[in-house]
C-alpha positions as CSV (number, residue, x, y, z in Angstrom):
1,X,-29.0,-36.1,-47.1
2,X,-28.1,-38.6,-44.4
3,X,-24.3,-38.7,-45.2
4,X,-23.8,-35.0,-45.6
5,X,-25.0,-34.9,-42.2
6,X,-22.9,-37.4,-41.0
7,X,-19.6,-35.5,-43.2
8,X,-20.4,-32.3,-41.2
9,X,-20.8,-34.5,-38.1
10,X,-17.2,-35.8,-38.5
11,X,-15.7,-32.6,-39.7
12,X,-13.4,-30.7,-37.1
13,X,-11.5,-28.0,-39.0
14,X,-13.1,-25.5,-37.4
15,X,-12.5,-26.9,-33.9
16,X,-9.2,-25.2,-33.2
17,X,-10.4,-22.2,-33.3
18,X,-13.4,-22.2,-31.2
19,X,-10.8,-23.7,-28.5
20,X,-8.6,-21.1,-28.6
21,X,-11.4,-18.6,-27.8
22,X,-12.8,-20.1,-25.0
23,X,-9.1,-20.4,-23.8
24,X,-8.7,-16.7,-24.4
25,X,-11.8,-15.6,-22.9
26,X,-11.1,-18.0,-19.7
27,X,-7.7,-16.4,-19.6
28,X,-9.0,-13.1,-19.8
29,X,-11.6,-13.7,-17.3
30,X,-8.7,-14.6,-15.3
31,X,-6.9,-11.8,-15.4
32,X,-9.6,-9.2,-14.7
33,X,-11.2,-11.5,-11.6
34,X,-7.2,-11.5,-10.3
35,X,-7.2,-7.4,-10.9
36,X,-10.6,-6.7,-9.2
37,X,-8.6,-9.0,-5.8
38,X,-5.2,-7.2,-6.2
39,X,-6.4,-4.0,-6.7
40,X,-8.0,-3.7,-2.8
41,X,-4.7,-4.6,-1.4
42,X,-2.5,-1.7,-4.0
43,X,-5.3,0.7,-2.4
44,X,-4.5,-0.1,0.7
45,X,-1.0,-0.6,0.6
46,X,-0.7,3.1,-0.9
47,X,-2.8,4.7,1.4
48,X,0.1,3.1,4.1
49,X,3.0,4.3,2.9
50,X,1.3,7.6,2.2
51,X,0.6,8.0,5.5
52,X,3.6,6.8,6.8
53,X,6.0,9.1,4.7
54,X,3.4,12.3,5.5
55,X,3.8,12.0,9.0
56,X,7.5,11.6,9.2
57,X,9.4,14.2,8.7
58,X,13.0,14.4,9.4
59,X,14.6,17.9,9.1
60,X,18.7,17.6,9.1
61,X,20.6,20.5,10.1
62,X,24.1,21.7,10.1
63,X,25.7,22.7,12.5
64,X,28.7,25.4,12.5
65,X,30.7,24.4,15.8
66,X,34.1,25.7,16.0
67,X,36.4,22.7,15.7
């Protein structure tokens, strides 16, 4: 009993895999903590140029001058 507690002790074949979900799950934590931080600023930013291209208007005319 003692050594097949030591054997499963030392055994590590499994170990791979339970790193590469944490990584994944940090990497996706990641990602949506940067999105909740960048999405303020795209807000804001496209309430600017919304704005800025609403209350801007141009009008181009020709003109027919004898030449």
């Amino acid at each position: 009993m003692l050594n097949a507690i030591k054997t499963f002790r030392a055994d590590e074949t499994g170990a791979v895999t339970v790193d590469w979900v944490v990584l994944t799950a940090a990497l996706v934590g990641l990602g949506l903590a940067v999105m909740s931080v960048v999405r303020g600023g795209i807000d804001d930013l496209t309430g600017d140029i919304n704005n800025k291209l609403t209350e801007n208007h141009t009008e181009f005319t020709l003109s027919s001058s004898g030449g």
